[in-house]
PAKEFI-755286 format. One line per 10 residues: number of its first residue (from 1); their letters; for each residue x, y, z of N, C-alpha, C. Coordinates in nm, 2 decimals. Layout:
# residues N
NUM> a> X/Y/Z/X/Y/Z/X/Y/Z | ...
# end
This chain:
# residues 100
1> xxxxxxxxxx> -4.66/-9.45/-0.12/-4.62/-9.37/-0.24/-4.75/-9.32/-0.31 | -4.74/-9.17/-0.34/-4.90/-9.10/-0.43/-4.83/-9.11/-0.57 | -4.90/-9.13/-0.65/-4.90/-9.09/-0.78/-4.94/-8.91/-0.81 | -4.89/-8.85/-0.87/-4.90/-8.73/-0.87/-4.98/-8.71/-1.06 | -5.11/-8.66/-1.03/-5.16/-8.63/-1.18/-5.22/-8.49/-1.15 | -5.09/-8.44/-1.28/-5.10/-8.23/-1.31/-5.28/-8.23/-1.30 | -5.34/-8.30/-1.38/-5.47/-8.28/-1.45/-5.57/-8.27/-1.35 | -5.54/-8.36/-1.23/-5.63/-8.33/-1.13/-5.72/-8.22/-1.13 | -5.68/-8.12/-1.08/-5.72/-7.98/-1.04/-5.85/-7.94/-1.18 | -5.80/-8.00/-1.31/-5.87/-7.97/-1.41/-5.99/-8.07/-1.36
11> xxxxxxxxxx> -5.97/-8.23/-1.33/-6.13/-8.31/-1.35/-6.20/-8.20/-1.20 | -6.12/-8.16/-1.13/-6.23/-8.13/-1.04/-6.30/-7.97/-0.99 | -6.22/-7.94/-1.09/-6.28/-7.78/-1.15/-6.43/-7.80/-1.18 | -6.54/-7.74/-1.15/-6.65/-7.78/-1.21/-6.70/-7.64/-1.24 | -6.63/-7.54/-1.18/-6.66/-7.39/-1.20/-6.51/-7.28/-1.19 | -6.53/-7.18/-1.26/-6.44/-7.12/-1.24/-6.38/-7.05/-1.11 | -6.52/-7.09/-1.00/-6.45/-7.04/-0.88/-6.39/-7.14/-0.80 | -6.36/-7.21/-0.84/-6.28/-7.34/-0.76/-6.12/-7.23/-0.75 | -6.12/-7.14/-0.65/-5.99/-7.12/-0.69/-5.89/-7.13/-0.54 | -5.90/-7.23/-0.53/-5.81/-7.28/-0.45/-5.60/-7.25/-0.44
21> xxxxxxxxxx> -5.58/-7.22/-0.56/-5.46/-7.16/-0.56/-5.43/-7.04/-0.48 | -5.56/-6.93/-0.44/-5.54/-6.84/-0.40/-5.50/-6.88/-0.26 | -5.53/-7.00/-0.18/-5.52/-7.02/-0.04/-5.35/-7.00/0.02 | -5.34/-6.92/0.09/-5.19/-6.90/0.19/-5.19/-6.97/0.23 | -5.22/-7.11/0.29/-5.17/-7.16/0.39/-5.19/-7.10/0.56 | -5.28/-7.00/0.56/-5.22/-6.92/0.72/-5.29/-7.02/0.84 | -5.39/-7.08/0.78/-5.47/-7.15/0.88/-5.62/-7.07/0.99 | -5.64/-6.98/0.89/-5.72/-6.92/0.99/-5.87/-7.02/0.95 | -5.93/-7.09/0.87/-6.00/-7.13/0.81/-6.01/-7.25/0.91 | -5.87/-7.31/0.95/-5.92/-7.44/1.03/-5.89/-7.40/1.19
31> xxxxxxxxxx> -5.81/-7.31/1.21/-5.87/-7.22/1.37/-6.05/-7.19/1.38 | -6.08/-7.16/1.28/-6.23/-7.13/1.36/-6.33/-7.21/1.28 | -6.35/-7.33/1.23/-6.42/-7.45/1.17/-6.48/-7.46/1.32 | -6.60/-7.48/1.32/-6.73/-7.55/1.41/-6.66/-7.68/1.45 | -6.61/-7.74/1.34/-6.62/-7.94/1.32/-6.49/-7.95/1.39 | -6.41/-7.81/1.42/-6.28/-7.88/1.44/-6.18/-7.98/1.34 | -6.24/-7.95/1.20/-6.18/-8.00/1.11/-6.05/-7.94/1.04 | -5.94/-8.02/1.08/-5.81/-7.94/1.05/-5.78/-7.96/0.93 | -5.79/-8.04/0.90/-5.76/-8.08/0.71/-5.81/-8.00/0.61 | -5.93/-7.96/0.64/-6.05/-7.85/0.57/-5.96/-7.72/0.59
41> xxxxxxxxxx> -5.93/-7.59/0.49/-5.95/-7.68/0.35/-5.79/-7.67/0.33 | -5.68/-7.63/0.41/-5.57/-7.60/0.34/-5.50/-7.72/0.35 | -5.48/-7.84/0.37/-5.41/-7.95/0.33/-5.49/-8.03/0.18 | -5.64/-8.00/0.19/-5.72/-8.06/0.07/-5.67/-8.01/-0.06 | -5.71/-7.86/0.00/-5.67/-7.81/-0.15/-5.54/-7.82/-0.24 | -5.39/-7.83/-0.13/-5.32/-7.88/-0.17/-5.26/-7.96/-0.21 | -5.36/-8.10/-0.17/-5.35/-8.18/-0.26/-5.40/-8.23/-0.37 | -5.49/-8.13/-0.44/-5.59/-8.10/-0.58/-5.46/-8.04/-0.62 | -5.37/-7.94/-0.62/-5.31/-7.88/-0.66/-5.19/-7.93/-0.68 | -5.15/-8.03/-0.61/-5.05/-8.06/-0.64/-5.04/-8.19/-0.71
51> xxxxxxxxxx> -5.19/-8.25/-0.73/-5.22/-8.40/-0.83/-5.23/-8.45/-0.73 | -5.23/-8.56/-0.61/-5.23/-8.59/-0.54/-5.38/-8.63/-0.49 | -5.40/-8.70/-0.65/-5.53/-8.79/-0.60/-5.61/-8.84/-0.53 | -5.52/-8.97/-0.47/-5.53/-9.04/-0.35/-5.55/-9.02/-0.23 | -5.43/-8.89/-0.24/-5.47/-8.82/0.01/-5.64/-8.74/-0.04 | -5.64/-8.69/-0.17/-5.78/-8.61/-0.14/-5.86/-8.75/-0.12 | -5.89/-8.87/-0.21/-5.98/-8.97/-0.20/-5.97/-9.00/-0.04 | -5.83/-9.05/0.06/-5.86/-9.07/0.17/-5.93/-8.99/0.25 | -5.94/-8.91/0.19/-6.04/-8.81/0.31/-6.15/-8.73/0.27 | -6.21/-8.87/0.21/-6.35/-8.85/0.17/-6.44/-8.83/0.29
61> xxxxxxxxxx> -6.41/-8.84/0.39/-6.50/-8.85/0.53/-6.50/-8.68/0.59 | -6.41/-8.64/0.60/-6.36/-8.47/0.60/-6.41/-8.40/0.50 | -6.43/-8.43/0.36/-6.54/-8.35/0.30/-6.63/-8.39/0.30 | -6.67/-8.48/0.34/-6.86/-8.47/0.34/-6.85/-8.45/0.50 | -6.75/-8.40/0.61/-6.84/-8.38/0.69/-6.86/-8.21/0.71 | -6.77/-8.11/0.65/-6.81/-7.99/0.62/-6.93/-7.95/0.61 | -6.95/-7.90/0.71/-7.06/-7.78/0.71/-7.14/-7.72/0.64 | -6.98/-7.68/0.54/-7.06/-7.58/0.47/-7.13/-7.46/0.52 | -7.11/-7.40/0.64/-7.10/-7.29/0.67/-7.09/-7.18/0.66 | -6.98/-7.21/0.58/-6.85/-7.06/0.52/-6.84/-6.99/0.67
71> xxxxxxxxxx> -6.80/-7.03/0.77/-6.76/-6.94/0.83/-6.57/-6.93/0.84 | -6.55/-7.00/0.76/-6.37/-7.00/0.75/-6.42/-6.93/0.63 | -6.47/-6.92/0.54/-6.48/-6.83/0.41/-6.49/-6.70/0.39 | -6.59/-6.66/0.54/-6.61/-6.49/0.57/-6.42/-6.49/0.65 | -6.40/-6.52/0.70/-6.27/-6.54/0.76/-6.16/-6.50/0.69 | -6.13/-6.58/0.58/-6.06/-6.60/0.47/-5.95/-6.46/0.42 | -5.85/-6.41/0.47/-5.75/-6.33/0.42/-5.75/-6.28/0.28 | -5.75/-6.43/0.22/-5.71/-6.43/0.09/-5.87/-6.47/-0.03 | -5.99/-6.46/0.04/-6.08/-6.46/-0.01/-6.11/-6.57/-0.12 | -6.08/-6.71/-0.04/-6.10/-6.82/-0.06/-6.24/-6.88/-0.10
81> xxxxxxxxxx> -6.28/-6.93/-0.19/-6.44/-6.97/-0.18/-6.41/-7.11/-0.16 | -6.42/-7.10/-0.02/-6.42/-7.26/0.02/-6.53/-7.30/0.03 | -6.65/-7.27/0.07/-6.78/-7.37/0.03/-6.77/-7.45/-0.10 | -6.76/-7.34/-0.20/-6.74/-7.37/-0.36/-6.65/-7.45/-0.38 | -6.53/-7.51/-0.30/-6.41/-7.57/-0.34/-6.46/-7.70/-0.30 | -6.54/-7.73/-0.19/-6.57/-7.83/-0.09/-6.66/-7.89/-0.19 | -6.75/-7.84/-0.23/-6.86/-7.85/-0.29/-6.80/-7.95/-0.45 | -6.71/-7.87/-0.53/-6.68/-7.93/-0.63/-6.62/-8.04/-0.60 | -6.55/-8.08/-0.49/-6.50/-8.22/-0.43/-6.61/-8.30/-0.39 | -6.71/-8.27/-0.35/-6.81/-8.37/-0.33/-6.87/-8.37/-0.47
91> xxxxxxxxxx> -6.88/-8.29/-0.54/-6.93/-8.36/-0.72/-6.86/-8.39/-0.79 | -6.72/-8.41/-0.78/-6.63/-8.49/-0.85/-6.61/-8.64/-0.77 | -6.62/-8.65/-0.62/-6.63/-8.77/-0.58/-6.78/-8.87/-0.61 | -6.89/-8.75/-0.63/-6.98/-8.85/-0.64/-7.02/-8.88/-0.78 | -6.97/-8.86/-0.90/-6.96/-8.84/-1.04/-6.85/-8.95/-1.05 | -6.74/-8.96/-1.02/-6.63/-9.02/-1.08/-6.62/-9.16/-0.94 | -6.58/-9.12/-0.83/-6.59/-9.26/-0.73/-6.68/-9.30/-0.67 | -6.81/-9.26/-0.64/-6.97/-9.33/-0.67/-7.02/-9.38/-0.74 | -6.96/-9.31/-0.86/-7.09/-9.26/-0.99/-7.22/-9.29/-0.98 | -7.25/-9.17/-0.90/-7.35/-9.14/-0.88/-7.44/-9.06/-0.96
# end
């Protein structure tokens, strides 16, 4: 069972392009991922969005293994800044569950 916290999406906003809302869902982003990473980014970001703490914390391994490429970002239908989304997840994880 997840705990669901609204506010999420606020701690891990660190810019105003975190705009992960805009994502459809269509999946072209994890069709053409190098890593073969299917979780990246439309299951992630859904769970920022929907509070859903925890599933983002378990798959702390899937965002740091991103590329960072942006080649799902040139991709992107809906003109997603998924580098930027990935990115704010790795400085909210290393700020709040490293504290680093």
């Amino acid at each position: 069972m997840a705990l669901v916290n609204p506010g999420f999406v606020e701690e891990v906003r660190r810019s105003d392009r975190f705009n992960a809302s805009a994502c459809m869902n269509c999946g072209v982003c994890s069709a053409v991922c190098p890593m073969g990473i299917e979780l990246l980014p439309r299951k992630l970001f859904r769970y920022v969005l929907l509070g859903v703490k925890d599933r983002v914390l378990e798959h702390g391994e899937a965002i740091y293994s991103c590329l960072l490429c942006k080649l799902c970002e040139v991709n992107c239908p809906a003109q997603v800044q998924i580098a930027e989304n990935v990115r704010s997840l790795r400085y909210y994880m290393n700020k709040k569950v490293f504290k680093i």
